[in-house]
C-alpha positions as CSV (number, residue, x, y, z in Angstrom):
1,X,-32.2,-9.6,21.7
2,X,-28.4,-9.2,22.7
3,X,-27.0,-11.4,20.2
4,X,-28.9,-9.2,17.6
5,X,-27.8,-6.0,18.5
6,X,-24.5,-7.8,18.8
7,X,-24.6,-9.1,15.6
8,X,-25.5,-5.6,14.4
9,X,-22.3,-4.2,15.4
10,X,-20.6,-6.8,14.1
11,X,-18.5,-6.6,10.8
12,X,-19.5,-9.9,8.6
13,X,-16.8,-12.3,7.8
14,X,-17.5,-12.8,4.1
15,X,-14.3,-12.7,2.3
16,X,-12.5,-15.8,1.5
17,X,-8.9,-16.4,0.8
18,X,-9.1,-16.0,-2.9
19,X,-10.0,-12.3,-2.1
20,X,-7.9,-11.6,0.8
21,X,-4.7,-12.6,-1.6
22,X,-6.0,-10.5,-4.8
23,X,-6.9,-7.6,-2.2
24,X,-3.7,-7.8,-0.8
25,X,-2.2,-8.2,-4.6
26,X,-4.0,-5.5,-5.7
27,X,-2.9,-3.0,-3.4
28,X,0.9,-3.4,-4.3
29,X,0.7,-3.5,-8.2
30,X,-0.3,-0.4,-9.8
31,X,1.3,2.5,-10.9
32,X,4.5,2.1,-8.4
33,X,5.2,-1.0,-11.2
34,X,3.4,0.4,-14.6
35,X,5.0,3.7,-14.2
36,X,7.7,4.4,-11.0
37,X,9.5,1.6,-12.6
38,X,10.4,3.0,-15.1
39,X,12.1,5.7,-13.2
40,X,13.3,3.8,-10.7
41,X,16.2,2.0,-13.3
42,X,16.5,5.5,-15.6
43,X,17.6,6.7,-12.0
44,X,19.8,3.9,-10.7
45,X,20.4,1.8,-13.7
46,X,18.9,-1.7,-14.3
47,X,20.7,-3.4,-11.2
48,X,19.7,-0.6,-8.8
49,X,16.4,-0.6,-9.1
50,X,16.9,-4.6,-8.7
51,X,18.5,-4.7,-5.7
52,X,16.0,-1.8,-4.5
53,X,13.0,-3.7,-4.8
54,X,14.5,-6.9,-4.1
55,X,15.4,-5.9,-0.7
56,X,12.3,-3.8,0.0
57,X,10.7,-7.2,-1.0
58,X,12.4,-9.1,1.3
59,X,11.3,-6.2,4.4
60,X,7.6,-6.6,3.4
61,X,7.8,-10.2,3.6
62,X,8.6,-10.2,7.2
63,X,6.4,-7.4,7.6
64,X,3.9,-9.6,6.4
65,X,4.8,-12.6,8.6
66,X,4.6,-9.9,11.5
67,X,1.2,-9.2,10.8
68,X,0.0,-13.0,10.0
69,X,0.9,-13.9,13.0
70,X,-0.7,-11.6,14.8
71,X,-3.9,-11.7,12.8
72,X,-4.5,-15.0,12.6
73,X,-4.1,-14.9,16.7
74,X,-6.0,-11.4,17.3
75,X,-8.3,-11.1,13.7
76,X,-9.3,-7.4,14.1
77,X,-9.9,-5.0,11.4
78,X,-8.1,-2.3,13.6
79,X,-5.1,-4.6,12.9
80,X,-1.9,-2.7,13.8
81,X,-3.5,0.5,15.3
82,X,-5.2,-2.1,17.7
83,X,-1.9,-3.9,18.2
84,X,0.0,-1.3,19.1
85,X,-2.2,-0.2,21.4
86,X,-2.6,-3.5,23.0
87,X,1.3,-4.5,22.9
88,X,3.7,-1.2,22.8
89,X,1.4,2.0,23.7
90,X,-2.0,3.5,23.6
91,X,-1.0,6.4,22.3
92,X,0.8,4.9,19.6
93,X,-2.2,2.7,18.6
94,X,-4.3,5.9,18.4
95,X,-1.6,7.6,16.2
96,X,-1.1,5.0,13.6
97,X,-5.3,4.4,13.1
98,X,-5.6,8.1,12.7
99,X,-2.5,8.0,10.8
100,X,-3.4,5.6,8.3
101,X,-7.2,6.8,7.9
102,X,-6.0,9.8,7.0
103,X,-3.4,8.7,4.7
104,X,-6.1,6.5,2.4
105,X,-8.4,9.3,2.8
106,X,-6.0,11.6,1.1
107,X,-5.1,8.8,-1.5
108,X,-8.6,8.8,-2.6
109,X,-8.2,12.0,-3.7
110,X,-4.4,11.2,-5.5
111,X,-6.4,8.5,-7.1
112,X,-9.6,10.3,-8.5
113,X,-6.8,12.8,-10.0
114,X,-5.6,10.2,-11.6
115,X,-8.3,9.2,-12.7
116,X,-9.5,12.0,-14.3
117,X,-6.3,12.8,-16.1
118,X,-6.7,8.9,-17.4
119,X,-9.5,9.9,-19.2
120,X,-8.3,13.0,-20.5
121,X,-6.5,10.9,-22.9
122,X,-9.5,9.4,-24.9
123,X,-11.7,12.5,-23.6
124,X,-9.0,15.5,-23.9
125,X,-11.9,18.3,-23.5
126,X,-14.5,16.4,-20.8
127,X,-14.5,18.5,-17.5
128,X,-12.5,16.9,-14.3
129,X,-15.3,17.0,-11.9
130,X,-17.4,14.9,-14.0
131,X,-15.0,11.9,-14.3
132,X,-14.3,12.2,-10.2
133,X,-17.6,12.4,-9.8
134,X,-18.8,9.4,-11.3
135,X,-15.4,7.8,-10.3
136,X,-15.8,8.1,-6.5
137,X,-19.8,7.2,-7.1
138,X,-18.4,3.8,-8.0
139,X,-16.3,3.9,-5.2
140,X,-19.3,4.5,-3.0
141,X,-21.3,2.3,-4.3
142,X,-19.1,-0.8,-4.5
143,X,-17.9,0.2,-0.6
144,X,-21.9,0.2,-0.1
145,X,-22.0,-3.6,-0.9
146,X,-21.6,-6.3,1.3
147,X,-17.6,-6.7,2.1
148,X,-18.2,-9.8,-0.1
149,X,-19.4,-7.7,-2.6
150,X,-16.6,-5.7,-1.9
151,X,-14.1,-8.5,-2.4
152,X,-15.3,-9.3,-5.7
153,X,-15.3,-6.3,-7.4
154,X,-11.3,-5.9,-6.1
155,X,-10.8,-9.7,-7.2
156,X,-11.7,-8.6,-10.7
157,X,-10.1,-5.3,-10.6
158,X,-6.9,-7.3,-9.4
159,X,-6.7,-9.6,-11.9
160,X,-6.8,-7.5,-15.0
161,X,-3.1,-6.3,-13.4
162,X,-1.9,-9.3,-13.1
163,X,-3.4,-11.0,-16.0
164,X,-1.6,-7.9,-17.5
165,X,2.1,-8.4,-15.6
166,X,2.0,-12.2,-16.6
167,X,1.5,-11.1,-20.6
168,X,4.1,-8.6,-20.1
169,X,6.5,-10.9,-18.6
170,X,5.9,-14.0,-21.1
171,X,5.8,-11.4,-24.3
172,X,9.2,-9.9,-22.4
173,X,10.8,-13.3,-22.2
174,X,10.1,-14.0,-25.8
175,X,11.5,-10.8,-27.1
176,X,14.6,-11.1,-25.1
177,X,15.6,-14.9,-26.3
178,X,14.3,-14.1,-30.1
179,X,11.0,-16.1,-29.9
180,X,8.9,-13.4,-30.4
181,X,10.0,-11.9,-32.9
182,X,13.4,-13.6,-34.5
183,X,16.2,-11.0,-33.3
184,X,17.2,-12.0,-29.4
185,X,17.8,-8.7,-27.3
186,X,20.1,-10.2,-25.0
187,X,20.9,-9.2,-21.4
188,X,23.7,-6.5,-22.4
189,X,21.2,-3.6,-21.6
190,X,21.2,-5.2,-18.1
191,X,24.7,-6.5,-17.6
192,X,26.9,-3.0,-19.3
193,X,26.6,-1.1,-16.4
194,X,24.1,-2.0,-13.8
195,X,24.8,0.5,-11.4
196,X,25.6,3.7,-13.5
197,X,25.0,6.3,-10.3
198,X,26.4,4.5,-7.5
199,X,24.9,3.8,-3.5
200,X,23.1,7.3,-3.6
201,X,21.2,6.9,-6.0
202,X,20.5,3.4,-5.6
203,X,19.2,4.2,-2.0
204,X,17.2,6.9,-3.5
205,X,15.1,4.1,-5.5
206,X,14.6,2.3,-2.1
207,X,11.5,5.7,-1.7
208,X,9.9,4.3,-4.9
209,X,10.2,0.5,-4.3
210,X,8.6,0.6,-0.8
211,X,6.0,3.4,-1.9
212,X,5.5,0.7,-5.3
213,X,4.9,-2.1,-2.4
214,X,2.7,-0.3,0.0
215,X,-0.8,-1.9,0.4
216,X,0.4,-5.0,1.1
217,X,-1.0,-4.3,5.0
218,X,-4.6,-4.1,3.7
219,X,-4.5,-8.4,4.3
220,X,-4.3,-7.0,8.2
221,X,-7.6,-5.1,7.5
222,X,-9.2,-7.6,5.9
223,X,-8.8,-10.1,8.9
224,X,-11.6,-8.7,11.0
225,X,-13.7,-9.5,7.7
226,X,-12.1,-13.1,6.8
227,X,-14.4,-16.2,6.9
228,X,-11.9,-18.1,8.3
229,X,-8.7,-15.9,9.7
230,X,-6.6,-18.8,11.0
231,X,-6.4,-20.5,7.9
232,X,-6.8,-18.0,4.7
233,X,-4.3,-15.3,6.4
234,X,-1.8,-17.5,6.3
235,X,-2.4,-19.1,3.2
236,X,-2.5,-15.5,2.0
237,X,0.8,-14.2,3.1
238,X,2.4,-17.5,2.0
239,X,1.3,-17.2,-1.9
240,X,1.6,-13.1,-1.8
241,X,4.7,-12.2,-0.9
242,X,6.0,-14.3,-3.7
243,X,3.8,-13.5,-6.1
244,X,4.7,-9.7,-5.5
245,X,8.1,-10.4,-5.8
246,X,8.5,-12.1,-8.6
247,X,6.2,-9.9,-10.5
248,X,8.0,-7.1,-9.7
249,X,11.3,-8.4,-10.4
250,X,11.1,-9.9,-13.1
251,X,9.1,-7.3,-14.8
252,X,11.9,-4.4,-13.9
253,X,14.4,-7.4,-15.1
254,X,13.1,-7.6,-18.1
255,X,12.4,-3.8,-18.9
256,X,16.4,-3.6,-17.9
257,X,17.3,-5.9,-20.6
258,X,15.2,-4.6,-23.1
259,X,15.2,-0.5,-22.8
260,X,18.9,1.1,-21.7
261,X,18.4,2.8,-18.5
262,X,19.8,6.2,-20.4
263,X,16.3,6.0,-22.4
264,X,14.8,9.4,-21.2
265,X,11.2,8.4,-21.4
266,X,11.7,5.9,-18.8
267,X,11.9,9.0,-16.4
268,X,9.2,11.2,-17.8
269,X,6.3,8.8,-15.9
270,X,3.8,9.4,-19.0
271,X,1.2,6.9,-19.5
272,X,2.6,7.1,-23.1
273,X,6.0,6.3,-22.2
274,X,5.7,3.7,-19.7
275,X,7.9,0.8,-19.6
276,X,5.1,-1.1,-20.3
277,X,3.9,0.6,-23.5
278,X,7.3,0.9,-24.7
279,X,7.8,-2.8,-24.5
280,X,4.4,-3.8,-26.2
281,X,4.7,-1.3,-28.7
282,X,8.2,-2.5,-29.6
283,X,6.5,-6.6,-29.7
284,X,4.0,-5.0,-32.8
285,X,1.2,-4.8,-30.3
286,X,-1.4,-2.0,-31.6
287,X,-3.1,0.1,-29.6
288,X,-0.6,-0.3,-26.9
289,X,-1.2,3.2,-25.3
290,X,-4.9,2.6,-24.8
291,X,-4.4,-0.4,-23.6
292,X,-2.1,0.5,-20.8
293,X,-4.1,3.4,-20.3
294,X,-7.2,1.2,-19.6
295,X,-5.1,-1.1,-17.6
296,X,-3.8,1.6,-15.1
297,X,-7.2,3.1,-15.5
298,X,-8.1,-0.1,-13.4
299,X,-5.3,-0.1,-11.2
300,X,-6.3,3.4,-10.0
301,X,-9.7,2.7,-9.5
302,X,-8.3,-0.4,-7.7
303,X,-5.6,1.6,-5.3
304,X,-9.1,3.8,-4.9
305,X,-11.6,1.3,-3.8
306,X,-9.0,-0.1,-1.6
307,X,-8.2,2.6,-0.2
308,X,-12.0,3.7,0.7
309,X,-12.6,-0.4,2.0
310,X,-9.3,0.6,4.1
311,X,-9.7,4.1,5.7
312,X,-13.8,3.1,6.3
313,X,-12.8,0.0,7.8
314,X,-10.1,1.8,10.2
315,X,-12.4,4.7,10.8
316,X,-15.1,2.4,12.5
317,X,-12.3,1.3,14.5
318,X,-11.6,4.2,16.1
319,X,-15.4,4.9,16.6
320,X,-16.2,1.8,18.1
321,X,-12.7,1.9,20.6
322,X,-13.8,5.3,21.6
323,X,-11.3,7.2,19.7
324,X,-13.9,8.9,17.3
325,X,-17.1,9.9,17.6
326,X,-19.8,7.3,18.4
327,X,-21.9,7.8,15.4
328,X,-19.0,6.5,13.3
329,X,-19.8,2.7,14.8
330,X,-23.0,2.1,13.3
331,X,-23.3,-0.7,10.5
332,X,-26.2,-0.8,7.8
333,X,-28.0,-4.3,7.6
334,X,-25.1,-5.5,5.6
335,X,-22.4,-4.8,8.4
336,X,-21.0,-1.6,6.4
337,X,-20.0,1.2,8.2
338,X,-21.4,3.7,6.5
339,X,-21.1,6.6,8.3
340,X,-17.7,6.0,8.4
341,X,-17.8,5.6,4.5
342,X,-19.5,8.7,4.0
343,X,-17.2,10.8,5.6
344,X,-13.9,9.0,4.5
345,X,-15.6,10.1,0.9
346,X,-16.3,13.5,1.8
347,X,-12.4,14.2,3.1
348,X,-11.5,12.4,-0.6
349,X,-13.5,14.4,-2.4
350,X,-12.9,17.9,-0.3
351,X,-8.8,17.2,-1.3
352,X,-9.7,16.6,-4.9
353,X,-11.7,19.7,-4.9
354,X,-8.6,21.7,-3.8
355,X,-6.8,21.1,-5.9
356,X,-8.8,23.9,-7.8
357,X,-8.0,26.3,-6.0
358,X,-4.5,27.9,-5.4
359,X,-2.8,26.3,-8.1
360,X,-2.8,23.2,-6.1
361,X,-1.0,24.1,-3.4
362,X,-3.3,22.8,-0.6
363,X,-3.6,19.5,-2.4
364,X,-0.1,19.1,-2.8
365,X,0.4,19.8,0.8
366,X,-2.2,17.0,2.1
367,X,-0.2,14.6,-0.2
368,X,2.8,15.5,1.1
369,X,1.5,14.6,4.5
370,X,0.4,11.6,3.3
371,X,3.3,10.2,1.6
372,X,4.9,9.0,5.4
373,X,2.3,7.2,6.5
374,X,2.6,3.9,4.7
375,X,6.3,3.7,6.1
376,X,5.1,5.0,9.6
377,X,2.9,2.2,9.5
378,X,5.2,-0.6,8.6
379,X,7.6,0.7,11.5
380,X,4.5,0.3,14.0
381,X,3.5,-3.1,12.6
382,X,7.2,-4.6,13.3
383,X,7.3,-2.7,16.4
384,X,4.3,-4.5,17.5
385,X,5.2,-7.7,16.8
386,X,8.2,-7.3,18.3
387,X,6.4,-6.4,21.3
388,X,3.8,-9.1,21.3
389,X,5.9,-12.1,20.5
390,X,7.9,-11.0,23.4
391,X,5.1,-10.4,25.5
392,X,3.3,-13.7,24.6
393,X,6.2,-16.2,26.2
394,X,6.6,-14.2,28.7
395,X,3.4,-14.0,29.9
396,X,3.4,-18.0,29.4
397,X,2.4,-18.9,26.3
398,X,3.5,-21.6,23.9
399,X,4.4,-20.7,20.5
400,X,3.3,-24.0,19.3
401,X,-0.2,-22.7,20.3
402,X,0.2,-20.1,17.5
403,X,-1.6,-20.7,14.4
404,X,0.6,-19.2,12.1
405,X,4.5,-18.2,13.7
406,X,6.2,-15.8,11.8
407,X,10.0,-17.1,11.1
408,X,13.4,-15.4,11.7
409,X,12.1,-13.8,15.0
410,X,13.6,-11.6,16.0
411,X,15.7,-10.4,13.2
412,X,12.8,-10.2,10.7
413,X,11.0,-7.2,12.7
414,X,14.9,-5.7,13.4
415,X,15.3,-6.0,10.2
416,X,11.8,-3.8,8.9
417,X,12.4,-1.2,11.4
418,X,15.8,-0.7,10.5
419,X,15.0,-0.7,6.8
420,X,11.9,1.6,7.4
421,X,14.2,3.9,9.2
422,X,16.4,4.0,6.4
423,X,14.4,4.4,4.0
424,X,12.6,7.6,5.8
425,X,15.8,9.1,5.9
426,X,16.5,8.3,2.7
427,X,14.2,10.8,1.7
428,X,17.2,13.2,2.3
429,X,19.1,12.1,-0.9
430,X,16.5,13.5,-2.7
431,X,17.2,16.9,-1.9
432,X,20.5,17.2,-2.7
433,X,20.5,18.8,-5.8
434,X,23.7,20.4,-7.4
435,X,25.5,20.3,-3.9
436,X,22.6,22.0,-2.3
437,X,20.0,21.2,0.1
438,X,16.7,21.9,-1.5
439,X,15.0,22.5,2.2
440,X,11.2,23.1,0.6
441,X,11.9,19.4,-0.8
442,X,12.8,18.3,2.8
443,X,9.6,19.8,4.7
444,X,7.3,18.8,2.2
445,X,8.9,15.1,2.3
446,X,8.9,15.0,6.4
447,X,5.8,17.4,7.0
448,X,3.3,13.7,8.1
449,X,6.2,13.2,10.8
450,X,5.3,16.1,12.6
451,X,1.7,15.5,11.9
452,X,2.4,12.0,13.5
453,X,3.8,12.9,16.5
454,X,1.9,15.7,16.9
455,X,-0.9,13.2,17.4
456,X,1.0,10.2,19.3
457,X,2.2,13.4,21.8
458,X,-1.4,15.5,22.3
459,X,-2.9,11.7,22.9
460,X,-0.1,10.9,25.4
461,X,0.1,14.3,27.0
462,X,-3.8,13.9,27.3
463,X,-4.4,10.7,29.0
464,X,-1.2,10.3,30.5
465,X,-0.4,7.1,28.9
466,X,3.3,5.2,28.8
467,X,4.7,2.3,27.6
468,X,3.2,-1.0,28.3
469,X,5.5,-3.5,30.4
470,X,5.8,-7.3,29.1
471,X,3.3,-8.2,31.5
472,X,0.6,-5.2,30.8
473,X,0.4,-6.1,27.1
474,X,-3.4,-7.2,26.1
475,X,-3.1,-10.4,24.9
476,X,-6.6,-11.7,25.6
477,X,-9.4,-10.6,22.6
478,X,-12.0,-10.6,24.8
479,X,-10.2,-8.1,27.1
């Protein structure tokens, strides 16, 4: 009887490492690449935007090394909120699950918005609410499966993208060295004047690349739900991160060689004008819009159903850890929460709904609270590692033991934070306009900090918690 009702209130480890990657690959190619890329080199010319996402790529890859290593030792779905309460503070663990539950919560919404304006193109008079309805019914239902089930449906999802970024990419290639169609563009779009705005701007782009890359974490949440954690987390990470980067790269390479940053359209982030679309219309491919539209159709429902696997799984976290209410915790017969499901889809669909009302100004608020969290994430996950690398030889453990050992310790967490800081700050460059400091810009970039802290500092203040010493820090699973 105990090992039922344990195995009851147990998630099921039923995805494998082919859909931990895609997962994982899914989350960070969607619209940041189809569309923000486009802005990104309009903004800070071709060799801006390169070195942007370059080294944004090279934080998330020790970001991801952070987590893999302490996944693969500790696979829970809480991941970092249940790191960082185990290795750096309570309060802080508490802060960053709530943090990030609401922050996919609210993207749910950003996503079935999308959505529905997607399908205003082939179905410019069909109302809104019906396409978000049906849109976050799918969403329901595929959360409703099994997490295997689950894992397929995003395998799928994922690889239309990426089937789509290695067309792009070959067809790009051809047209740059003549193959495809007998005149070579060359590299002088790329090589004129790769940095036409300067630093400012450049560091502007950083926003866009690490917003383009977040999702990259969900591998963290899937480890609770892996079949085998100590060996298909780290066989995920390793085939990710460069996989991510060399999509991304070479596709805003390419669109640097063969549209001049000045091109306006690369700034107006229309599905009509999107990098993408301008490139396969230029290679004689018809139908290029509609494809593109389909094709981000399915990278929005993608970031969608991600983001409801995400939020539901963190949710159920919290409940079971005491940090939301109990009824949260229960599982169906399959091992889906989904209590927690059904009210990560209500708050999805109540943001959607407002923005109805007001001229949008309560939705554009929540997603401005939002937009933080994925950095204030990243900060907590190299903060943790920090914490628990340190904390694991001093409390006398070999890292030898270790299935997967992230490399470059300590500068590769350093690193992160440092770069997460700056890019937070960075948000500042964005509202200098004209000379001026556009202050409504700055409070509706920095309003989730407050929101943060307001929560890390009521928990704190609450149950009187502080920092953990070396020696404090949980390292035991069972504890």
């Amino acid at each position: 009887m105990s090992e039922q009702r344990e195995d009851s209130n147990t998630l099921r480890r039923g995805l494998k490492a082919r859909h931990m990657t895609m997962i994982s690959l899914g989350g960070s190619i969607g619209t940041g690449l189809f569309l923000a890329s486009g802005g990104a080199i309009h903004s800070a010319g071709p060799g801006g935007a390169v070195l942007a996402y370059t080294l944004i790529g090279i934080m998330v890859y020790f970001l991801m090394t952070s987590l893999g290593e302490m996944a693969t030792y500790m696979p829970v779905s809480g991941t970092f909120s249940t790191y960082a309460a185990r290795f750096v503070d309570p309060s802080l663990g508490f802060a960053l699950g709530w943090n990030y539950w609401y922050n996919w919560a609210i993207t749910i919404a950003a996503e079935l918005s999308a959505a529905t304006l997607i399908m205003k193109f082939w179905f410019p008079n069909s109302p809104s609410i019906l396409w978000s309805g049906l849109f976050l019914l799918l969403m329901l239902s595929l959360n409703l499966l099994s997490v295997k089930g689950y894992g397929e449906s995003e395998y799928w999802l994922a690889m239309i993208k990426i089937v789509t970024v290695i067309v792009f990419i070959a067809i790009g290639l051809m047209m740059v060295i003549g193959i495809w169609n007998g005149k070579a563009v060359g590299i002088s779009n790329l090589t004129d004047n790769p940095f036409p705005a300067g630093f400012l701007a450049t560091l502007g782009v950083f926003m866009a690349a690490g917003f383009s890359f977040q999702g990259t974490e969900l591998i963290g949440v899937t480890a609770g739900e892996s079949e085998n954690p100590r060996e298909n987390i780290p066989r995920a990470i390793r085939s990710i991160f460069w996989r991510i980067l060399l999509f991304y790269i070479l596709a805003i390479l390419l669109i640097g060689m063969l549209i001049p940053y000045s091109n306006a359209k690369l700034a107006s982030g229309d599905i009509s004008t999107s990098p993408f679309t301008i490139i396969f219309e230029r290679a004689g491919l018809a139908l290029a819009a509609s494809i593109m539209n389909a094709v981000i159709l399915t990278s929005v429902l993608s970031a969608g159903n991600s983001g409801m696997y995400a939020s539901t799984r963190m949710l159920w976290v919290l409940a079971k850890e005491g940090k939301a209410p109990r009824f949260l915790a229960k599982l169906n017969v399959r091992g889906v929460p989904v209590a927690a499901l059904l009210v990560t889809g209500a708050l999805g669909m109540l943001a959607f709904l407002a923005s109805f009302f007001g001229d949008g100004v309560v939705y554009v608020w929540l997603l401005n609270a939002s937009g933080m969290s994925g950095f204030i994430v990243w900060l907590g996950i190299a903060i943790s590692h920090y914490r628990f690398r340190r904390a694991y030889v001093s409390q006398g453990h070999k890292l030898e033991d270790l299935a997967y050992l992230a490399k470059w310790f300590p500068f590769g967490p350093i690193l992160a934070m440092l770069l997460c800081i700056v890019v937070i700050g960075g948000q500042f460059i964005g509202a200098l306009k004209d000379g001026r400091i556009d202050w409504a810009y700055i409070f509706a970039s920095y309003i989730g900090i407050p929101l943060f802290l307001a929560i890390f500092i009521g928990h704190k203040w609450k149950y009187r918690t502080r920092m953990l010493t070396l020696a404090e820090c949980k390292l035991d699973p069972e504890e």
